[in-house]
C-alpha positions, -999 to 999 in steps of 0.1 A, spaced: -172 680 -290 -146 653 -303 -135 679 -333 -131 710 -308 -115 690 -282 -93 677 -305 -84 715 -317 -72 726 -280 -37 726 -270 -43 721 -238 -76 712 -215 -83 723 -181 -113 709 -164 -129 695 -134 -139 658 -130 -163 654 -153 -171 634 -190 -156 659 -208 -121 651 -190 -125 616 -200 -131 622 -234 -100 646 -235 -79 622 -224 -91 588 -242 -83 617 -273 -49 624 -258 -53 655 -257 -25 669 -232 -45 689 -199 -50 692 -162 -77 680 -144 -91 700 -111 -96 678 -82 -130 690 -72 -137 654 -44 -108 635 -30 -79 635 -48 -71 603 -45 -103 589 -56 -101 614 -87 -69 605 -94 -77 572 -99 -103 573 -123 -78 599 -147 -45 580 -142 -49 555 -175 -51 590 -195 -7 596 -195 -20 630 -214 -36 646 -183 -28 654 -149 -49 660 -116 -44 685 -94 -61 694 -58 -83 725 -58 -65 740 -34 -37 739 -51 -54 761 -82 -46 791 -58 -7 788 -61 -16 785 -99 -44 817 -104 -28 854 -93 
């Protein structure tokens, strides 16, 4: 998982271990706020390659 993570130019995923692992890696992505977004954003913050997003706001993102 390290060596295909480490291949993608960009990661989009929900709160989960793969997240982590993408961003201990520094591999640049977003993170999808399935809980509170506060609570999720505080356990992603430390990672400066990712950023968390509400799942609401996936709609303004997805056609």
């Amino acid at each position: 998982m390290v060596t295909r993570l480490l291949s993608c130019r960009l990661f989009v995923g929900c709160d989960s271990g793969l997240g982590h692992l993408a961003g201990y890696l520094g591999v640049p992505g977003l993170i999808v706020s399935t809980d509170d977004f506060e609570t999720t954003w505080s356990f992603f913050r430390g990672y400066a390659s990712l950023s968390v997003i509400p799942l609401a706001a996936t709609e303004l993102l997805l056609p």
